[in-house]
N, C-alpha and C positions, 0 to 999 in steps of 0.2 A: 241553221236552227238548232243544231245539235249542239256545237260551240258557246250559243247564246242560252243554252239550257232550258230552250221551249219543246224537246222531244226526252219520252223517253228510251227511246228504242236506243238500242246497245250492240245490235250488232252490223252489219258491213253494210252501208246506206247504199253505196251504189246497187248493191243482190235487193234491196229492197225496191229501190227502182225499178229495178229490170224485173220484179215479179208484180208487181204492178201494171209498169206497160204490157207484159207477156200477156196478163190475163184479161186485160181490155182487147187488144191486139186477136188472142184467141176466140172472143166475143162476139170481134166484128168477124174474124175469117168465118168462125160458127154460122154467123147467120145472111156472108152473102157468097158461099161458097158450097155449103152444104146443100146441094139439090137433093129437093123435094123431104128430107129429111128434118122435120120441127125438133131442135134440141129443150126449145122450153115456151111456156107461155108468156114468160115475163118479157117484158120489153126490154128495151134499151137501153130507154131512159133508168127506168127501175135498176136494170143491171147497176150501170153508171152511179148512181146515187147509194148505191147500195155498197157495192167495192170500195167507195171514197168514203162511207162511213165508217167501213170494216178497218182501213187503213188508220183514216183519221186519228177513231178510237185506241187503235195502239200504238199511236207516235205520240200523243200530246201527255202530259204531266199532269199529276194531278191537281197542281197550284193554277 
């Protein structure tokens, strides 16, 4: 995507990767590992939807 000049992100794509997965990854440990302890009331889904906008928003171009 980045060669084809549909991103504009500029720096090191795999660190971008891996804070992506981390923080879905973190999500899930959060909320099936953490007994008895609610980190949030959003859901999942929400999370989800929400992290992939946050991304999205700062990969793509403005064209």
């Amino acid at each position: 995507m980045k060669q084809m000049g549909k991103m504009q992100f500029e720096g090191n794509v795999e660190g971008l990767a891996m804070s992506y997965l981390y923080m879905v990854y973190g999500e899930f440990v959060s909320r099936n590992f953490v007994d008895g302890h609610q980190i949030t009331a959003i859901g999942s889904e929400e999370f989800i939807s929400t992290a992939v906008q946050i991304f999205v928003s700062a990969l793509k171009t403005d064209g």
